[in-house]
Each structure stands twice: as structure tokens, then as C-alpha cells.
PDB file with one MODEL, atoms N, CA, C and O in Angstrom:
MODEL        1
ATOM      1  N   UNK A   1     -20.494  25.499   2.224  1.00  0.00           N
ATOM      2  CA  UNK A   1     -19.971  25.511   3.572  1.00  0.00           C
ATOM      3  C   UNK A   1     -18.650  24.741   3.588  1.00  0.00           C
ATOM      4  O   UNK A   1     -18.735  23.592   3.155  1.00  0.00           O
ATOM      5  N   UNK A   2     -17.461  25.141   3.997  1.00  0.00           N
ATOM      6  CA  UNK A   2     -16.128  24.577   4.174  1.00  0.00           C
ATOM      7  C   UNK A   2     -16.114  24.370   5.611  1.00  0.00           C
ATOM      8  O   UNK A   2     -16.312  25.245   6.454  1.00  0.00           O
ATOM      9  N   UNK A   3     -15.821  22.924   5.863  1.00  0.00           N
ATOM     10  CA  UNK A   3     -16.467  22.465   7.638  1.00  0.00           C
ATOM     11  C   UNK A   3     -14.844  22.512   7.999  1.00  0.00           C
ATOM     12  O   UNK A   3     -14.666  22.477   9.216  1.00  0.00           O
ATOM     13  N   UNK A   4     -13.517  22.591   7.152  1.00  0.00           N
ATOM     14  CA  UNK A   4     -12.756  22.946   7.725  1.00  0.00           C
ATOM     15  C   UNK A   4     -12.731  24.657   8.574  1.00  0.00           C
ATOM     16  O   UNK A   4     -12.200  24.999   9.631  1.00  0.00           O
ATOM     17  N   UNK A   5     -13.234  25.139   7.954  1.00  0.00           N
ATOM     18  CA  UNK A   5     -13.351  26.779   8.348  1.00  0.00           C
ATOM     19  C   UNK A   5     -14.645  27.178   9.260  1.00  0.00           C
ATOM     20  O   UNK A   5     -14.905  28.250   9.806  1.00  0.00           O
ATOM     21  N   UNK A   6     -15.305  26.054   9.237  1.00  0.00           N
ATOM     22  CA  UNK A   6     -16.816  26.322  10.498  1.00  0.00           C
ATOM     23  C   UNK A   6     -16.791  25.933  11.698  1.00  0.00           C
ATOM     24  O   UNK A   6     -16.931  24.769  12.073  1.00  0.00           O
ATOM     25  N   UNK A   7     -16.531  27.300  12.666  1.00  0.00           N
ATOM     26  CA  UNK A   7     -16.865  26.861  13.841  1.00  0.00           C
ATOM     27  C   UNK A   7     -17.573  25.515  14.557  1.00  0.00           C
ATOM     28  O   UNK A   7     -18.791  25.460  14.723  1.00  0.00           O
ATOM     29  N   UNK A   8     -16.813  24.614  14.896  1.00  0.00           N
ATOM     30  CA  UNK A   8     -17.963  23.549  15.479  1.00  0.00           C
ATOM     31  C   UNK A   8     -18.099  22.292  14.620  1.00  0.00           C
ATOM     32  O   UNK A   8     -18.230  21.147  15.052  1.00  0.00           O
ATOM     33  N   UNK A   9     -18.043  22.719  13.188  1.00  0.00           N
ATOM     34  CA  UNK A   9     -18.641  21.510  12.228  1.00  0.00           C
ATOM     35  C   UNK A   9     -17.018  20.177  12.412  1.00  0.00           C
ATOM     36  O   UNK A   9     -15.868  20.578  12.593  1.00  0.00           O
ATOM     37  N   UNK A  10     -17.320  19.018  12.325  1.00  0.00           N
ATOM     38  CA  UNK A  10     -16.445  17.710  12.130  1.00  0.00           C
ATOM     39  C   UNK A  10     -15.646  18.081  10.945  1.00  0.00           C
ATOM     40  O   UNK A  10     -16.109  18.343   9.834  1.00  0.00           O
ATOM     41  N   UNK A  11     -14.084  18.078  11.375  1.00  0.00           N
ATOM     42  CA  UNK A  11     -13.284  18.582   9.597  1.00  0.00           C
ATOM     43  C   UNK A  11     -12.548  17.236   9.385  1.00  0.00           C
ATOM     44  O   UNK A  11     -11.972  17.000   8.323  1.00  0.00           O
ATOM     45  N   UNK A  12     -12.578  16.369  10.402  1.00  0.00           N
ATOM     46  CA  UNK A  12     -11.988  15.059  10.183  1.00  0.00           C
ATOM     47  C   UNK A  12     -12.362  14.118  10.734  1.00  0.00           C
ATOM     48  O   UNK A  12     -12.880  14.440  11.803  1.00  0.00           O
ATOM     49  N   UNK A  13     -12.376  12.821  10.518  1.00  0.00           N
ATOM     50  CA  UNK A  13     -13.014  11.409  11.427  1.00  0.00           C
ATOM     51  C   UNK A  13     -12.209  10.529  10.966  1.00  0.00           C
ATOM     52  O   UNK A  13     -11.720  10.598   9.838  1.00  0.00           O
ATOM     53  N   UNK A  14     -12.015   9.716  11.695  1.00  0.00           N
ATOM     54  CA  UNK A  14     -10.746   8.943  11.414  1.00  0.00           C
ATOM     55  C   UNK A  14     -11.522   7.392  12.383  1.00  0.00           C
ATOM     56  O   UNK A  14     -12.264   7.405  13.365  1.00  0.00           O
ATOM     57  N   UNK A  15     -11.075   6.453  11.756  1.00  0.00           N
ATOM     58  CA  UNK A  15     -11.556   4.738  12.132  1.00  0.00           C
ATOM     59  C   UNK A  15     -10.120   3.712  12.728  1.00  0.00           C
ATOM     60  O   UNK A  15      -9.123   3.357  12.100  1.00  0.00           O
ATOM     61  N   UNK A  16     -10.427   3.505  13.844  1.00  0.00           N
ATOM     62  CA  UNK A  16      -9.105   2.893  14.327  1.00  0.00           C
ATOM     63  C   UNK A  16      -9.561   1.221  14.849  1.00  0.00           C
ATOM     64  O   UNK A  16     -10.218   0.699  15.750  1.00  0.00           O
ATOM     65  N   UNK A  17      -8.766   0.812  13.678  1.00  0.00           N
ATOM     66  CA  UNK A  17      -9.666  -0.904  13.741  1.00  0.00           C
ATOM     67  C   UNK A  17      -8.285  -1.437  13.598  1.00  0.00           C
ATOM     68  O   UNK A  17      -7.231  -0.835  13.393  1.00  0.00           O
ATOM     69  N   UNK A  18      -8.615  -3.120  13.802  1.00  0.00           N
ATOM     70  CA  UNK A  18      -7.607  -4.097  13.765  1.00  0.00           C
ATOM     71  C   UNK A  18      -7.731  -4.730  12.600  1.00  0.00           C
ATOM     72  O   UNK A  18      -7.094  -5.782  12.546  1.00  0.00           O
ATOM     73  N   UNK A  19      -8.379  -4.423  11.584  1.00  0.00           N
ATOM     74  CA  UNK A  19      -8.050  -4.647  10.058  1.00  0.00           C
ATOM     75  C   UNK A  19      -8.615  -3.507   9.409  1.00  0.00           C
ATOM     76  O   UNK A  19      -9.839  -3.379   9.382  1.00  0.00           O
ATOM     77  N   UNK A  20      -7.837  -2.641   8.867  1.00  0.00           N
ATOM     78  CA  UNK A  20      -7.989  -1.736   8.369  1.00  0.00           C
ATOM     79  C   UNK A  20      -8.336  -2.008   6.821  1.00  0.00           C
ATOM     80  O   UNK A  20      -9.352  -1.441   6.419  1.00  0.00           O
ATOM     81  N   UNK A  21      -7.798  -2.611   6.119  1.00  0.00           N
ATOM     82  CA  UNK A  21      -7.981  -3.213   4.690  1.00  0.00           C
ATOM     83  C   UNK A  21      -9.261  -4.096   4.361  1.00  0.00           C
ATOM     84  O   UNK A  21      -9.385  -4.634   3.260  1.00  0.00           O
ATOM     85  N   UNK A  22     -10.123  -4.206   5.282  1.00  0.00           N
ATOM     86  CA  UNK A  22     -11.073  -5.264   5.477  1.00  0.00           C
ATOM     87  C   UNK A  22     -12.392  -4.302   5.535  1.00  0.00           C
ATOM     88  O   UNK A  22     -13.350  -4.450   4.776  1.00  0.00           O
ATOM     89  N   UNK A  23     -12.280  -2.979   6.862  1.00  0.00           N
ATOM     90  CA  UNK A  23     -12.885  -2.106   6.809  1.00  0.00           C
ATOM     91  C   UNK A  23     -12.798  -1.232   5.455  1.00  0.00           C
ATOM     92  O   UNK A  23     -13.945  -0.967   5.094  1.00  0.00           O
ATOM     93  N   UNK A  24     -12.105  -0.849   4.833  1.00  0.00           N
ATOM     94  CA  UNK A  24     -11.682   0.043   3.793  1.00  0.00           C
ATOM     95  C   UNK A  24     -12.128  -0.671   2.718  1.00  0.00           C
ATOM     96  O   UNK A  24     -12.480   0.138   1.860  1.00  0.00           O
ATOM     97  N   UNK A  25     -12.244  -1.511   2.442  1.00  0.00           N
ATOM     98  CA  UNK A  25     -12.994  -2.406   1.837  1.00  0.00           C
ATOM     99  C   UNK A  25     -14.924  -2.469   1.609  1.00  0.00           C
ATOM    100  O   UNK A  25     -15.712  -2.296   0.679  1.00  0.00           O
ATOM    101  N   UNK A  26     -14.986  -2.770   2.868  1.00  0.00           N
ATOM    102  CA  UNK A  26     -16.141  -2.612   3.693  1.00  0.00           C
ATOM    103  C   UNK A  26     -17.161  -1.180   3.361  1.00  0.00           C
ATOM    104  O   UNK A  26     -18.222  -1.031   2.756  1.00  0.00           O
ATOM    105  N   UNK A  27     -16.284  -0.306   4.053  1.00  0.00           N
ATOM    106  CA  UNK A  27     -16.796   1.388   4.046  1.00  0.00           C
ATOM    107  C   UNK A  27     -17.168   1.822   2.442  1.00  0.00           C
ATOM    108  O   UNK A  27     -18.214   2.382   2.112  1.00  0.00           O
ATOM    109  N   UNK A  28     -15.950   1.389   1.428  1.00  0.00           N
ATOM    110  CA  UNK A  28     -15.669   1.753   0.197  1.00  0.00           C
ATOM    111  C   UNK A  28     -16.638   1.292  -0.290  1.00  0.00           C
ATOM    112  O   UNK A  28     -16.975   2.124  -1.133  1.00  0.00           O
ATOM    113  N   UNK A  29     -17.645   0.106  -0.316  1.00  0.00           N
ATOM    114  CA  UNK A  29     -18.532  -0.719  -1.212  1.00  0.00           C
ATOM    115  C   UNK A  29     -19.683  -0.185  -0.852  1.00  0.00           C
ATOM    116  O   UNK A  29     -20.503  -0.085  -1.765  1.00  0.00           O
ATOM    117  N   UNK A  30     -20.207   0.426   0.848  1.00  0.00           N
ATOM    118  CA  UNK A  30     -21.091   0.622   0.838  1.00  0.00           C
ATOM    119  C   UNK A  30     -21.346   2.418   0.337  1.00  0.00           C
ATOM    120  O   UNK A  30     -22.310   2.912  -0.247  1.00  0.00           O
ATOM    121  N   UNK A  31     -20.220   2.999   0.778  1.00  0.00           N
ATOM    122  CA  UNK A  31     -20.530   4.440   0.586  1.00  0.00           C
ATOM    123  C   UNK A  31     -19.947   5.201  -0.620  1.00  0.00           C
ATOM    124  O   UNK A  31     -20.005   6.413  -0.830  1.00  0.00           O
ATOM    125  N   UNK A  32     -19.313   4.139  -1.448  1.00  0.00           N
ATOM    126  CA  UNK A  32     -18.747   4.329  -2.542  1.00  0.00           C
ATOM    127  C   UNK A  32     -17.774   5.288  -2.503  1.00  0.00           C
ATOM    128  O   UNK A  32     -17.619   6.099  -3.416  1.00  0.00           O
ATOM    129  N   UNK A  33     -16.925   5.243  -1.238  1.00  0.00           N
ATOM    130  CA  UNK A  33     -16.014   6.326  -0.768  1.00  0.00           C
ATOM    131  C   UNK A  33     -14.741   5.697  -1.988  1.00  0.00           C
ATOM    132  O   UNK A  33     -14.791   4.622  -2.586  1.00  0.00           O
ATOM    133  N   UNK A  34     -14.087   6.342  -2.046  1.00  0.00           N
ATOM    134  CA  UNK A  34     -12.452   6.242  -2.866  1.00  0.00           C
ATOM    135  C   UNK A  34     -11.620   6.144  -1.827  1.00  0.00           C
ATOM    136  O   UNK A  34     -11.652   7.043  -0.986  1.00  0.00           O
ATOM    137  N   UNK A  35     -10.862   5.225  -1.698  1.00  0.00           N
ATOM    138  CA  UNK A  35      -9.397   5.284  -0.521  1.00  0.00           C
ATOM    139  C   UNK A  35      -8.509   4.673  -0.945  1.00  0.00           C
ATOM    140  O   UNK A  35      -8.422   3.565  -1.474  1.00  0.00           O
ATOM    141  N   UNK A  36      -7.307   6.006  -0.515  1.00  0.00           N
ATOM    142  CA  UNK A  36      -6.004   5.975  -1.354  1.00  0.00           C
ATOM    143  C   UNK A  36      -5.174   5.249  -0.101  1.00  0.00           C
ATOM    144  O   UNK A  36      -5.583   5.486   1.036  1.00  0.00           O
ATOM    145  N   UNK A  37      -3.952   4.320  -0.286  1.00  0.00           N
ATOM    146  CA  UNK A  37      -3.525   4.346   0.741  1.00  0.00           C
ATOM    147  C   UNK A  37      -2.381   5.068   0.536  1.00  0.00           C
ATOM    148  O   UNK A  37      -2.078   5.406  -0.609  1.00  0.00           O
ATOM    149  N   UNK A  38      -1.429   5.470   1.855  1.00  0.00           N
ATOM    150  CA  UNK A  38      -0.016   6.009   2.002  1.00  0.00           C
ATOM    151  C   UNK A  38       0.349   4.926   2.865  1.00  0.00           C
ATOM    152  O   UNK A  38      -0.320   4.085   3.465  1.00  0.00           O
ATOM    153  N   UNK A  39       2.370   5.305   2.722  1.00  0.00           N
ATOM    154  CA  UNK A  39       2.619   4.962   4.133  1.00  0.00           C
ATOM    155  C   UNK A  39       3.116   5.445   4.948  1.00  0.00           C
ATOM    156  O   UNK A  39       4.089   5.970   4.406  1.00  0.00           O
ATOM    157  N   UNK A  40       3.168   5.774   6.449  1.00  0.00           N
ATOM    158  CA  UNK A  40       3.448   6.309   6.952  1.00  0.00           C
ATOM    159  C   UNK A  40       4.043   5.354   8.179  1.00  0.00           C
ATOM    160  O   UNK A  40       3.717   4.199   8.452  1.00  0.00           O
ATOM    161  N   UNK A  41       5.012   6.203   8.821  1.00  0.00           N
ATOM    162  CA  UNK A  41       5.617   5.838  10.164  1.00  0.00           C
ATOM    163  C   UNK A  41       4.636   4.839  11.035  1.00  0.00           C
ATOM    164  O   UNK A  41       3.771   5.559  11.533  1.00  0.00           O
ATOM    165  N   UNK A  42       4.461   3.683  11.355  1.00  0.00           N
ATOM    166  CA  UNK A  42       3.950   2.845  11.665  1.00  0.00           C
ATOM    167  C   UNK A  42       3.218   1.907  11.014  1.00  0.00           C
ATOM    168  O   UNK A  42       2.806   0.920  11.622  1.00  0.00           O
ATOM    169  N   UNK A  43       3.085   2.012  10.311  1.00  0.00           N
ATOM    170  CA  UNK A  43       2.564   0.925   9.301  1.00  0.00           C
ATOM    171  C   UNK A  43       1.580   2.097   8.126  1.00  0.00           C
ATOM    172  O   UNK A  43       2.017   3.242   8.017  1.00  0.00           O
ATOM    173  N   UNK A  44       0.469   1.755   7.431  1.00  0.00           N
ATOM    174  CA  UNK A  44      -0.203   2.197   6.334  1.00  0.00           C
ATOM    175  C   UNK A  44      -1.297   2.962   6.690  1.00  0.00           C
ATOM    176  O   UNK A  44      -1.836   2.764   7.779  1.00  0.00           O
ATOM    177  N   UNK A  45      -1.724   3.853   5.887  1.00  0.00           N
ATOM    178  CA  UNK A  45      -2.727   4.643   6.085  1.00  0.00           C
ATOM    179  C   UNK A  45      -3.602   4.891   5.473  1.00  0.00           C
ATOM    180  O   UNK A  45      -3.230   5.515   4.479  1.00  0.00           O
ATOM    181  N   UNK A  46      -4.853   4.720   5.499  1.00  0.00           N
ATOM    182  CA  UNK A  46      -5.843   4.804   3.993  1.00  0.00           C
ATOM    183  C   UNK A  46      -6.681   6.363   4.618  1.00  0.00           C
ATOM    184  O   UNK A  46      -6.959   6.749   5.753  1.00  0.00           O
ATOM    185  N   UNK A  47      -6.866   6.910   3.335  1.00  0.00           N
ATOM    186  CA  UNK A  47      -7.693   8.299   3.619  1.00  0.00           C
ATOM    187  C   UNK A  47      -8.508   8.075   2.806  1.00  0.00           C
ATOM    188  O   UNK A  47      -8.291   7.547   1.716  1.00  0.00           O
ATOM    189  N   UNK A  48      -9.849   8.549   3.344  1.00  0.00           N
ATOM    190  CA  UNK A  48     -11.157   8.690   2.499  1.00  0.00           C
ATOM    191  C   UNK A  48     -11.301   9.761   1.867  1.00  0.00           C
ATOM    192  O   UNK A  48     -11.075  10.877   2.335  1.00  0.00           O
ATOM    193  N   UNK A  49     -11.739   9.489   0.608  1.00  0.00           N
ATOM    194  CA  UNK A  49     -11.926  10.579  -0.521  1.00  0.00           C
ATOM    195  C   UNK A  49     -13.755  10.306  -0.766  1.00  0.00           C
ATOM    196  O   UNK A  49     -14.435   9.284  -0.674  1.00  0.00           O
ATOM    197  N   UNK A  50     -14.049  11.507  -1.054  1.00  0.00           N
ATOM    198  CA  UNK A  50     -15.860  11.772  -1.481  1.00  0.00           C
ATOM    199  C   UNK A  50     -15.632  12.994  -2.601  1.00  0.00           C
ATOM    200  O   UNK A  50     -15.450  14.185  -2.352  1.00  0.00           O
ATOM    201  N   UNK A  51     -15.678  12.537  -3.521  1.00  0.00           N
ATOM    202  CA  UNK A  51     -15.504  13.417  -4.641  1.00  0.00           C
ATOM    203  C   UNK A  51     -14.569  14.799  -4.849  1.00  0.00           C
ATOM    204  O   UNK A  51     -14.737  15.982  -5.146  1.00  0.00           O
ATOM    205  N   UNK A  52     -13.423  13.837  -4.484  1.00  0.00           N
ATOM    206  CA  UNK A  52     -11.787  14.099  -4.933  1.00  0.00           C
ATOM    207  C   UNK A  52     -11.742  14.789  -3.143  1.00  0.00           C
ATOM    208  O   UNK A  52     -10.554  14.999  -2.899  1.00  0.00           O
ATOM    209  N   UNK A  53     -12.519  15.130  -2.054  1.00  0.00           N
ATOM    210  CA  UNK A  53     -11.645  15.464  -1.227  1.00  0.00           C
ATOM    211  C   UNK A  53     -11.338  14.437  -0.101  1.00  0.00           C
ATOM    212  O   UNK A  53     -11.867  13.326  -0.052  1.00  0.00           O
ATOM    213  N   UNK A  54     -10.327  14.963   0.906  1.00  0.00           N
ATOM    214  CA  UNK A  54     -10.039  14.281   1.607  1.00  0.00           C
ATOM    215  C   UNK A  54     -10.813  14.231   2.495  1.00  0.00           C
ATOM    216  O   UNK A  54     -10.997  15.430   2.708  1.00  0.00           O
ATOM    217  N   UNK A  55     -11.632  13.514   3.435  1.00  0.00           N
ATOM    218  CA  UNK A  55     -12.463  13.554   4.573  1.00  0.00           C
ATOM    219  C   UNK A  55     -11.883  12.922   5.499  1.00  0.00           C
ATOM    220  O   UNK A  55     -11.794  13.681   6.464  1.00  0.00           O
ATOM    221  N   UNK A  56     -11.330  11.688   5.773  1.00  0.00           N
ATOM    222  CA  UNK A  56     -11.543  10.944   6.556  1.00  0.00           C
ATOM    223  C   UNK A  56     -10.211  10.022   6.610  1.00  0.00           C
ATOM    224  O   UNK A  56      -9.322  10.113   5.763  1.00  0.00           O
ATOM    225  N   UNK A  57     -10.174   9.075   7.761  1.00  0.00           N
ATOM    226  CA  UNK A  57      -8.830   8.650   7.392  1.00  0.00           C
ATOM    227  C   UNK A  57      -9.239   7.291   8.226  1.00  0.00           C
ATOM    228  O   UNK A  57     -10.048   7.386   9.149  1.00  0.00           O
ATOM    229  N   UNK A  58      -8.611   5.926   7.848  1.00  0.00           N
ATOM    230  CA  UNK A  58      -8.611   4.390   8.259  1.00  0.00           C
ATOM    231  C   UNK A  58      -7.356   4.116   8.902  1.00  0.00           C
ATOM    232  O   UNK A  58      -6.363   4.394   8.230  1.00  0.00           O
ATOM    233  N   UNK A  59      -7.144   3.570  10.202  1.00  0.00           N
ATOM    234  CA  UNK A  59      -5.671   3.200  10.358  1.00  0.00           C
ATOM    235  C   UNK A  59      -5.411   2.165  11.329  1.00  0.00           C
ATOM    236  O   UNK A  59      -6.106   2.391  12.319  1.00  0.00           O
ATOM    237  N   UNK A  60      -4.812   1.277  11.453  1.00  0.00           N
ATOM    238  CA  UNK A  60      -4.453   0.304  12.587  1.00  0.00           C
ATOM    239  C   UNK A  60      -4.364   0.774  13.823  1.00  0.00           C
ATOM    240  O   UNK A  60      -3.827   1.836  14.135  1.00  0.00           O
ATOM    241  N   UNK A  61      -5.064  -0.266  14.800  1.00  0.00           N
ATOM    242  CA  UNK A  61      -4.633   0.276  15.822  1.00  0.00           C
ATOM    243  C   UNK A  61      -3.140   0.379  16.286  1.00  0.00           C
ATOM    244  O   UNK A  61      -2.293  -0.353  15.775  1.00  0.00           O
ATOM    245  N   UNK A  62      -2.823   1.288  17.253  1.00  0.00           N
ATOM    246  CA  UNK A  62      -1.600   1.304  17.596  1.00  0.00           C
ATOM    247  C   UNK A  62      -1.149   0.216  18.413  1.00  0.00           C
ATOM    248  O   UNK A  62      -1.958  -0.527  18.969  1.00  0.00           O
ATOM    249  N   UNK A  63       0.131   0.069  18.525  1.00  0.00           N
ATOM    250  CA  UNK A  63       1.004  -0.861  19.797  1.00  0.00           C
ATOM    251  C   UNK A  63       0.882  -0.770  20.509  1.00  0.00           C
ATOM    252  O   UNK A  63       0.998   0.378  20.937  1.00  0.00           O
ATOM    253  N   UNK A  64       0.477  -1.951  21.538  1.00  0.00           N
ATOM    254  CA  UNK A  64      -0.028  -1.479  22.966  1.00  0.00           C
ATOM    255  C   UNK A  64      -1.416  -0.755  23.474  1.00  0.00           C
ATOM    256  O   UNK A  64      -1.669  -0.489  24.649  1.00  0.00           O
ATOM    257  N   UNK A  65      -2.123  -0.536  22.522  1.00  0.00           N
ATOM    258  CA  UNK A  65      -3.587   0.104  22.941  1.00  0.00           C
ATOM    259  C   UNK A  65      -4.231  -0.848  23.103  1.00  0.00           C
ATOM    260  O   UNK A  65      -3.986  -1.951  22.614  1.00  0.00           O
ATOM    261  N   UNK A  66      -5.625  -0.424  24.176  1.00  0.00           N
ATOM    262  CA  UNK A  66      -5.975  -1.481  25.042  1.00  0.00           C
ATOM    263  C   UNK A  66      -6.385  -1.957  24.247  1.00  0.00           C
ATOM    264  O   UNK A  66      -6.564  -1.437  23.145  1.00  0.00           O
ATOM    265  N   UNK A  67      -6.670  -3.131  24.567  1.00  0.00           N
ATOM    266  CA  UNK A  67      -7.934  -3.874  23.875  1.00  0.00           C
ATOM    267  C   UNK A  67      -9.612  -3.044  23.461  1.00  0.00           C
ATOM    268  O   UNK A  67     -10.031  -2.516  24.491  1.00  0.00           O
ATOM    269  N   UNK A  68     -10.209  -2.914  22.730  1.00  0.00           N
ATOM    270  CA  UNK A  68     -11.213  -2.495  22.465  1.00  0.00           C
ATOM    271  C   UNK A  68     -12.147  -2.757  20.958  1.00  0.00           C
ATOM    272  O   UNK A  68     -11.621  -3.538  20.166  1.00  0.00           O
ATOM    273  N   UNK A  69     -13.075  -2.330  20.676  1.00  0.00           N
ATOM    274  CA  UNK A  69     -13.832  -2.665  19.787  1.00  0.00           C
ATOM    275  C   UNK A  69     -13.241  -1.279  18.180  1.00  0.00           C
ATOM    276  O   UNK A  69     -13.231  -0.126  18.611  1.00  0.00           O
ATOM    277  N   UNK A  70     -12.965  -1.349  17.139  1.00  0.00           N
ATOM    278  CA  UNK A  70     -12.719  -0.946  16.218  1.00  0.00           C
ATOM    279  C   UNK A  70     -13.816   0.848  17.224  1.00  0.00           C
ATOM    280  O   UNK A  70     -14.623   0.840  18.154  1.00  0.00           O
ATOM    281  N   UNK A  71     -13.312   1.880  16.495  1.00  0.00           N
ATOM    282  CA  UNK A  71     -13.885   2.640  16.850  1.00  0.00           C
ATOM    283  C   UNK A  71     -13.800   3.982  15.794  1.00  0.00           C
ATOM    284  O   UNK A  71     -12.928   3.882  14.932  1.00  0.00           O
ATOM    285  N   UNK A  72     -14.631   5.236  15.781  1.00  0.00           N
ATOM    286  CA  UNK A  72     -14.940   5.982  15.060  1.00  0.00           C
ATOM    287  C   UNK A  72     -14.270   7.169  16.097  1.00  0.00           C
ATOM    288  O   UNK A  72     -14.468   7.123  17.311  1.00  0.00           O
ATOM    289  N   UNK A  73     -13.569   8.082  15.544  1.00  0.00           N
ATOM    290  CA  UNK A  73     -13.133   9.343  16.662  1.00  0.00           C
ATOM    291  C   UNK A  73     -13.341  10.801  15.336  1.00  0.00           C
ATOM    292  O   UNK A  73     -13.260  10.986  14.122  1.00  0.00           O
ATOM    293  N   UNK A  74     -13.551  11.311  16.222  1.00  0.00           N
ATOM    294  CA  UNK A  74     -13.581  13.123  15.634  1.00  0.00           C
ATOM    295  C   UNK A  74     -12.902  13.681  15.942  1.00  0.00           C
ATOM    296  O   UNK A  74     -12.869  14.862  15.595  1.00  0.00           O
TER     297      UNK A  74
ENDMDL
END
């Protein structure tokens, strides 16, 4: 099943925390995920890898977003 190409199925999830390197850290030890970082236009970006693909992605919160608790989005 390719969940990029399935109606309905999650093709990306992405984690928007105020330490991203701490989580990525964190995520990586327990789920034995691989994360590469880049950088990109606002600061750094780590993407989750599960046996060489890309799934998922770690990133700072942005400037100015409210205050809130680290969070998980689809």
C-alpha cells in the first residue's frame, strides 16, 4: 500500500515543538527512526526516515505562534 497514493490514508505528520533536537533525539531512541537534518528558510529541519523513506518531519515552532504545548499535525 503507498499511503501517498491512498485515498484518506496520513502521507505526512510533522511535530512542531520548541526543541526540536531534543525531540529528534527523543523520537529517534525510542522508534529507532533515522533523522536527517536540512536547512531550510527559517531555521533547520529534521525529516524522519523508517527504512530509507521519508515519513515525517520535526521543526521549530514558528515566530510569533501562540504559545502552546509541542504538537503532532497531519
Amino acid at each position: 500500500m503507498d499511503a501517498f497514493r491512498t485515498h484518506g490514508a496520513p502521507s505526512w505528520v510533522e511535530l512542531t515543538t520548541t526543541d526540536p533536537q531534543a525531540a529528534a533525539a527523543f523520537y529517534g531512541d525510542l522508534f529507532g527512526w533515522t533523522i536527517q537534518s536540512m536547512d531550510m528558510e527559517g531555521g533547520e529541519y529534521r525529516v524522519i526516515k523508517v527504512a530509507g523513506a521519508a515519513l515525517a518531519g520535526i521543526m521549530n515552532m514558528p515566530p510569533g505562534a501562540p504559545t502552546m504545548p509541542p504538537t503532532w499535525g497531519v
